[in-house]
C-alpha positions in Angstrom: 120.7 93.9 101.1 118.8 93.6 104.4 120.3 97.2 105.3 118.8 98.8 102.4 115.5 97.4 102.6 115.6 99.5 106.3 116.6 102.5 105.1 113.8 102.0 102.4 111.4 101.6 105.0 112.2 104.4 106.9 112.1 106.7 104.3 108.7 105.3 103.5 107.8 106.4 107.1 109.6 109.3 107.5 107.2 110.5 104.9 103.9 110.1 106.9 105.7 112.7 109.3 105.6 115.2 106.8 102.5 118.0 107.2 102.3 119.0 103.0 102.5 117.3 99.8 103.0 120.1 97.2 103.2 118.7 93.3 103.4 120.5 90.0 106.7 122.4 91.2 108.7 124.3 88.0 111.7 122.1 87.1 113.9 125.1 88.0 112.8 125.5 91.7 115.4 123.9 94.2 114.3 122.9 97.8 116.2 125.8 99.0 113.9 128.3 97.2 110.8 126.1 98.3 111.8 126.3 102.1 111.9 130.1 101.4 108.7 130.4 100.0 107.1 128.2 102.6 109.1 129.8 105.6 106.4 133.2 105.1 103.6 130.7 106.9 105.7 129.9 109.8 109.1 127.5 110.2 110.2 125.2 107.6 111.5 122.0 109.5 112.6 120.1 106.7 111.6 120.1 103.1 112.2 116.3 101.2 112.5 116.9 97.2 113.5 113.7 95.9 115.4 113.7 92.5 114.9 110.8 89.6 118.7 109.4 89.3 118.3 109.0 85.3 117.7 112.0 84.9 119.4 114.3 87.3 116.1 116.6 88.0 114.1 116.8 90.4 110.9 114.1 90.5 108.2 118.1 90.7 107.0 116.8 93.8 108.0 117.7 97.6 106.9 117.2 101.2 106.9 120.1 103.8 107.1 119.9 107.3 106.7 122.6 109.6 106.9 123.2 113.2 103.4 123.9 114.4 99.8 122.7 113.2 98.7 126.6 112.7 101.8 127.1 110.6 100.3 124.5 108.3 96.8 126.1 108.7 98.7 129.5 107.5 99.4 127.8 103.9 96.3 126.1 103.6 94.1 129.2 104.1 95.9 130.9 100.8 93.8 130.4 97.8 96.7 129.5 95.5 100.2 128.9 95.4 102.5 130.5 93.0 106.5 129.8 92.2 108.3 131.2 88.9 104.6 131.5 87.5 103.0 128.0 87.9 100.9 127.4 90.3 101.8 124.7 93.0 99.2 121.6 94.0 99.3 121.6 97.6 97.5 118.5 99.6 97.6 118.0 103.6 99.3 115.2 104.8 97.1 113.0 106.9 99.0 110.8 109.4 97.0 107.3 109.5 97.7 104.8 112.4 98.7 101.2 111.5 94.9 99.9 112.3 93.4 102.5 110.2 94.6 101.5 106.9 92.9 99.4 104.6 94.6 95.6 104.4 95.5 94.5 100.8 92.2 92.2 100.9 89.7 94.9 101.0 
C-alpha cells in the first residue's frame, strides 16, 4: 500500500515537469500522433496521455514536454491548434515552488 501511494506521488510531480497541457483532443488521436504533431515546434521529450481504465479510452487530455523553452514558445505563438478537425485547448504549464502555493487554509 505504502508503495503505491509513492508512485502516486510521483506521478503527481512528474506532472509539474511537463511544459503544456493540451485538452479537448478527438477520442481517435493516440499519443503517438500527438508527439508528431507537436514534434513541428521543436523535440517532443515525452508526451503523458493517461487513459480512464473503465472505459478503455483515453481521458482527451495530455501533457507535453519538450526540450527547450523556445520550443514551447514555437507552439504558443500559433493562433490555433488543429487535429482530425477539432481544435485543441492548449495551456502553459507553470512550475510553482513548494512555498508558492496556497496552503489548504487560505
Amino acid at each position: 500500500m505504502a508503495a503505491a501511494n509513492v508512485v502516486r506521488a510521483a506521478g503527481r510531480r512528474s506532472r509539474r515537469l511537463f511544459d503544456i497541457f493540451v485538452a479537448e483532443i478527438p477520442w481517435t488521436v493516440s499519443s503517438k500522433e500527438l508527439k508528431e504533431y507537436f514534434s513541428q515546434f521543436g523535440s517532443v521529450q515525452r508526451c503523458q496521455l493517461p487513459f480512464d481504465r473503465d472505459t478503455g479510452f483515453h481521458r482527451r487530455y495530455c501533457w507535453i514536454k519538450f526540450s527547450t523553452p523556445e520550443e514551447v514558445q514555437n507552439v504558443l505563438q500559433k493562433d490555433s491548434h488543429f487535429l482530425e478537425g477539432s481544435k485543441l485547448a492548449l495551456k502553459q504549464q507553470i512550475s510553482r515552488r513548494r512555498t508558492q502555493r496556497k496552503s489548504p487554509r487560505e
